[in-house]
C-alpha positions as CSV (number, residue, x, y, z in Angstrom):
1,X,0.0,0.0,0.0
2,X,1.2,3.0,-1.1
3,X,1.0,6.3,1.7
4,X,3.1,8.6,-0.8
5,X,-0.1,10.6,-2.2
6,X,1.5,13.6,-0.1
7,X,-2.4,14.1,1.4
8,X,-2.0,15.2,5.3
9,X,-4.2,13.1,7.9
10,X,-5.5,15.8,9.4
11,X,-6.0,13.4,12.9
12,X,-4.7,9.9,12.7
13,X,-2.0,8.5,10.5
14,X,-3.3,6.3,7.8
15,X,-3.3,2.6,9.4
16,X,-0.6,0.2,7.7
17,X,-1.4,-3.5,6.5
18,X,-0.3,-4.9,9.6
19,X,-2.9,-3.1,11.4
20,X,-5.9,-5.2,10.3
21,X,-6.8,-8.5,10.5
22,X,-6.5,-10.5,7.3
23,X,-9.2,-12.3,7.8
24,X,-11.7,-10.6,9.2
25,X,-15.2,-10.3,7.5
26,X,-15.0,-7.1,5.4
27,X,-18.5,-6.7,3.5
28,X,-21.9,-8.5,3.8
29,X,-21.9,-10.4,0.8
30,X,-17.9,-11.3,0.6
31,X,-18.3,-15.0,1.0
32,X,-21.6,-14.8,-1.1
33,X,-21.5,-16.0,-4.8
34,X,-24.4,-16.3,-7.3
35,X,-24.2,-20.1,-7.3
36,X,-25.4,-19.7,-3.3
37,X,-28.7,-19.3,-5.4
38,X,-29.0,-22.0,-7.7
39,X,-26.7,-20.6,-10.1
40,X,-28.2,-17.6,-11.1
41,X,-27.6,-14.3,-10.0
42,X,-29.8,-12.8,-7.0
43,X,-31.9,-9.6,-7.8
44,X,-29.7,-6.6,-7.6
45,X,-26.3,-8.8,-8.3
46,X,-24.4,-8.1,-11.8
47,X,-21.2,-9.7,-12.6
48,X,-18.2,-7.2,-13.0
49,X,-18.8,-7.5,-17.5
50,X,-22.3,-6.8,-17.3
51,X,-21.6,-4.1,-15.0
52,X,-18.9,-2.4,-16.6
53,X,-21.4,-2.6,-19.8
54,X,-23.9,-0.5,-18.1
55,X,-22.2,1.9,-16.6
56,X,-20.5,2.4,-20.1
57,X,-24.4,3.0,-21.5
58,X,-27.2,4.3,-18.8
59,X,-26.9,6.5,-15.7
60,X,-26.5,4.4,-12.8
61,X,-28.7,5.6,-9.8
62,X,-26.4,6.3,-6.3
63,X,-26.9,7.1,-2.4
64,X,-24.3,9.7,-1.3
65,X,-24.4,10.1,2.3
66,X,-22.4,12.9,4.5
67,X,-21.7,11.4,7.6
68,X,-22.2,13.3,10.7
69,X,-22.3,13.5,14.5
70,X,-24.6,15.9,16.5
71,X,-25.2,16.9,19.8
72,X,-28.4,16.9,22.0
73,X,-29.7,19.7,20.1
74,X,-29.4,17.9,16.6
75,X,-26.7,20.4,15.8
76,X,-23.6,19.0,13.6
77,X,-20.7,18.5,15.6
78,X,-18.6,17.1,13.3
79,X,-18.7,16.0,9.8
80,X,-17.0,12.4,8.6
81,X,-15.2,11.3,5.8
82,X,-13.6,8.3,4.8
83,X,-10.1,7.6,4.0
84,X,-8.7,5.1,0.9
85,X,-6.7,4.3,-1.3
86,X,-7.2,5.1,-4.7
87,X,-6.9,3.4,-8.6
88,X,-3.5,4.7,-8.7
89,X,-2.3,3.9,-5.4
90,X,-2.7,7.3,-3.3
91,X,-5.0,8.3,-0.1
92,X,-7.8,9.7,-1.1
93,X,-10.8,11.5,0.9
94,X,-13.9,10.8,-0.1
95,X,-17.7,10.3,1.7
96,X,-20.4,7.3,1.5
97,X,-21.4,6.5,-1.8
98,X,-22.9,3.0,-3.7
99,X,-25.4,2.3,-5.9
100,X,-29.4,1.4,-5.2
101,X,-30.1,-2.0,-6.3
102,X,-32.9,-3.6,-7.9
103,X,-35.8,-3.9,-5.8
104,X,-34.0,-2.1,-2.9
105,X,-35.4,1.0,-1.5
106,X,-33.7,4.1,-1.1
107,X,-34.1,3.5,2.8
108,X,-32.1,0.1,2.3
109,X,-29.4,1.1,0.4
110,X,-28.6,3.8,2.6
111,X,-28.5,1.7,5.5
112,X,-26.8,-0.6,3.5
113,X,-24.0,1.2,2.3
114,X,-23.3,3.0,5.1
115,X,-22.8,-0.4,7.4
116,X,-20.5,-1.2,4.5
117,X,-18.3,1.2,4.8
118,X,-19.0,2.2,8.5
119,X,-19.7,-1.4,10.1
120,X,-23.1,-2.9,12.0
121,X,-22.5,-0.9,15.1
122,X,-22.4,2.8,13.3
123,X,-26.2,2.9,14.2
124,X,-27.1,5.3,11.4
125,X,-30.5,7.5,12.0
126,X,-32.1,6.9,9.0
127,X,-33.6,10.1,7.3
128,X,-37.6,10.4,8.0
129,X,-38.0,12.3,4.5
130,X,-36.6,10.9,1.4
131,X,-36.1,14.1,-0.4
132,X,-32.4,14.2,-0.8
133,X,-30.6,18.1,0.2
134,X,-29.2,17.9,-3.4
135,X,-29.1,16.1,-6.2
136,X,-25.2,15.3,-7.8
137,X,-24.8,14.4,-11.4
138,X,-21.1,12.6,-12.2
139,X,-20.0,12.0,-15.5
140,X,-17.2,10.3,-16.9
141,X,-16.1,13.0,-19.1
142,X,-14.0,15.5,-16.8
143,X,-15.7,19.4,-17.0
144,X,-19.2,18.8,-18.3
145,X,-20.3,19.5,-14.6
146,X,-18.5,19.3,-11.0
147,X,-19.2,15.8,-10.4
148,X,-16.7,13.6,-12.2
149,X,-16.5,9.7,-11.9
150,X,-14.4,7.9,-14.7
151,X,-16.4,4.9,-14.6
152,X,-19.5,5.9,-15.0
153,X,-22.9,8.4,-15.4
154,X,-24.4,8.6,-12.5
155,X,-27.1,10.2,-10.5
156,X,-26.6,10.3,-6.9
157,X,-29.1,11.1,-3.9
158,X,-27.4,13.3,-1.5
159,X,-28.7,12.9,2.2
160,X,-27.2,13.8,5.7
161,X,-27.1,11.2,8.2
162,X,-26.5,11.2,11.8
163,X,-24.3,8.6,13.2
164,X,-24.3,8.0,17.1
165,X,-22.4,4.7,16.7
166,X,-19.0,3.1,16.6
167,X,-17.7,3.5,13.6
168,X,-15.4,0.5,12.5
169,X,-14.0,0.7,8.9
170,X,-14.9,-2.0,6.6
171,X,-14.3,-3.4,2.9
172,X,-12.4,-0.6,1.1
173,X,-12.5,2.0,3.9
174,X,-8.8,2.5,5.6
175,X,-10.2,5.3,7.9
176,X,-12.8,7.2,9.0
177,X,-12.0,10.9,9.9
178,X,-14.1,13.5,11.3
179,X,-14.0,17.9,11.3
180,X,-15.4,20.2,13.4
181,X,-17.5,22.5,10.6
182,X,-16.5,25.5,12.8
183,X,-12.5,24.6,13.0
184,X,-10.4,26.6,10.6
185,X,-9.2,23.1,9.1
186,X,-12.4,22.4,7.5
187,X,-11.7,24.3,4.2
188,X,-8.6,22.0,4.4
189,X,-10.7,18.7,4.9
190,X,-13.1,20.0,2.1
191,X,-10.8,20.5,-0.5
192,X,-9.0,17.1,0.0
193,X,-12.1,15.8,-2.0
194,X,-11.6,15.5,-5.2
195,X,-14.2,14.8,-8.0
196,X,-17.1,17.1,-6.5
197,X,-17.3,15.3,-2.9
198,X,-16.1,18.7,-1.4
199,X,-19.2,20.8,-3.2
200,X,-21.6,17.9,-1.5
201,X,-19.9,18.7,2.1
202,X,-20.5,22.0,1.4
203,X,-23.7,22.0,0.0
204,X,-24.6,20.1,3.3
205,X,-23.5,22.0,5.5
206,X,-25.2,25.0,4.0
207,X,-28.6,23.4,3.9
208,X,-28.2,22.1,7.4
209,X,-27.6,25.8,8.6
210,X,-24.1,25.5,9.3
């Protein structure tokens, strides 16, 4: 693993390899394989070729969730992000984000992305109202808008979601890192996003009042 991307950690130092446990259980469905179902593939579960395919024709529909922790009030205390490592090998910053599968509701996939990346015990409070705060449209071709995503087209739903859990980094997710909205740092933690993820903190934090 390379820590060279020259990105500082603005509170821990990025975990090394021998930090983790091999073989723990990193994602719901990592020992899962369509022939657990009689050989064909579950709803919602595409093979990486018919995937790629897709992505490479349609818009692909997305949760993005801002992670945050408030006080008693409700207020936002702090705002997560989540730390990994990227195509090409460097740290990157970047927030909750994974696609809505078929015959999953917006409700499920936020939930489920967020223990992916978060763990069981993050004990998300799920929004009450499914009207997203904004509405974030990547393409694959770089300056058409601020949202970029090589892979892909896609169409994410934007939503802020409190988390009163423990937060233990899973799958892909080296670290999770959180910024006081009111410290001076969090212009740097913003612009560490690359892609348009810093425009979503911000837009979040504007339309929670912040």
């Amino acid at each position: 693993m390379s820590h060279n991307s020259g990105m500082p950690v603005l509170n821990d130092e990025v975990p090394d390899d021998d930090d983790f446990d091999a073989g723990r259980r990193r994602g719901e469905f990592d020992n899962v394989t369509p022939e657990d179902f009689g050989g064909s593939n579950p709803p919602g579960w595409l093979d990486r070729p018919e995937i790629e395919r897709i992505r490479r024709q349609v818009p692909i529909p997305y949760v993005e969730i801002v992670p945050v922790r408030t006080d008693d009030l409700g207020r936002i205390v702090s705002v997560g992000s989540l730390l990994r490592v990227d195509e090409h090998g460097s740290i990157e910053r970047t927030l909750i984000a994974g696609r809505v599968l078929f015959h999953e509701s917006l409700r499920e996939a936020i939930a489920r992305n967020i223990a992916k990346d978060l763990g069981d015990i993050a004990l998300p409070v799920l929004p009450q109202c499914l009207q997203p705060f904004t509405v974030a449209e990547f393409f694959p071709t770089p300056g058409l808008s601020e949202f970029y995503d090589p892979r892909q087209h896609s169409i994410a739903l934007c939503y802020i979601v409190p988390i009163p859990g423990d937060c233990k980094p899973q799958d892909e997710t080296l670290d999770v890192e959180w910024c006081d909205p009111h410290d001076a740092r969090i212009d740097v933690f913003i612009e560490q996003m690359a892609n348009g993820h810093g425009a979503i903190v911000r837009k979040a934090l504007a339309w929670a009042g912040v």
